[in-house]
C-alpha positions in Angstrom: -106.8 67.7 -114.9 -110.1 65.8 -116.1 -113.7 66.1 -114.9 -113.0 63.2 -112.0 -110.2 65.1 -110.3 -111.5 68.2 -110.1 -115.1 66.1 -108.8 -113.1 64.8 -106.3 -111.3 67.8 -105.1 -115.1 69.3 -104.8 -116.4 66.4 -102.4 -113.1 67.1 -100.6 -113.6 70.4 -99.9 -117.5 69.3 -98.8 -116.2 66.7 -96.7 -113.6 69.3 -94.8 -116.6 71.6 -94.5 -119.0 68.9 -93.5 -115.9 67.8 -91.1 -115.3 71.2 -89.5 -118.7 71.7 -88.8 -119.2 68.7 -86.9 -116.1 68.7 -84.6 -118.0 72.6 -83.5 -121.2 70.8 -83.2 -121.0 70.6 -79.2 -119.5 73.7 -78.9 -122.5 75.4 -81.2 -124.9 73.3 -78.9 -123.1 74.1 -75.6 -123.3 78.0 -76.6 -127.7 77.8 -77.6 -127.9 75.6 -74.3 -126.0 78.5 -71.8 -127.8 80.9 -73.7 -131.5 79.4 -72.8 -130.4 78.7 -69.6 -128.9 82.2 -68.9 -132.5 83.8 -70.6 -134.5 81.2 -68.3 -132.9 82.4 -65.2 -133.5 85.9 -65.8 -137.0 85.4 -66.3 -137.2 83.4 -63.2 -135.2 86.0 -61.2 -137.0 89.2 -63.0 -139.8 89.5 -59.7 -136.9 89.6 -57.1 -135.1 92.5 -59.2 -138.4 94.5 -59.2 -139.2 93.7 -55.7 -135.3 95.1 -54.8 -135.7 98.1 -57.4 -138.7 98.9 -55.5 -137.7 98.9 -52.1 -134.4 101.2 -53.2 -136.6 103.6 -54.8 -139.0 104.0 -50.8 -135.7 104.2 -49.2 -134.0 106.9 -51.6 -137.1 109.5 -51.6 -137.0 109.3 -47.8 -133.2 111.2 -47.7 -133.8 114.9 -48.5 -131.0 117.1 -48.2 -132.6 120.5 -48.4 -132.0 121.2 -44.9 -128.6 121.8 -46.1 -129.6 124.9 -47.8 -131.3 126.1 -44.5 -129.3 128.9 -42.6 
């Protein structure tokens, strides 16, 4: 084995890397872009959860069951 073989089995094993990485290129994009849009969404939705968590907590102070304990 001499210097040029084992040169070209190095720019090989670049070029697989280099080719692996761009047939997972979409799929790497696709995953950031679901991942902004997911965040974006719960930012957008984040008043309407508040809103509803605040509404549940009026309506679950107004149920008292200590008249159970009465006798």
């Amino acid at each position: 084995m001499d210097a040029g073989t084992i040169l070209g089995f190095i720019f090989g094993y670049f070029a697989a890397i280099a080719g692996i990485f761009l047939l997972y290129v979409p799929d790497i994009v696709m995953l950031l872009v679901l991942l902004v849009v997911a965040g974006v969404l719960q930012l957008l939705l984040l008043p309407f959860a508040l809103l509803i968590r605040r509404l549940r907590r009026r309506q679950q102070t107004d149920t008292d069951a200590s008249w159970l304990l009465d006798r």
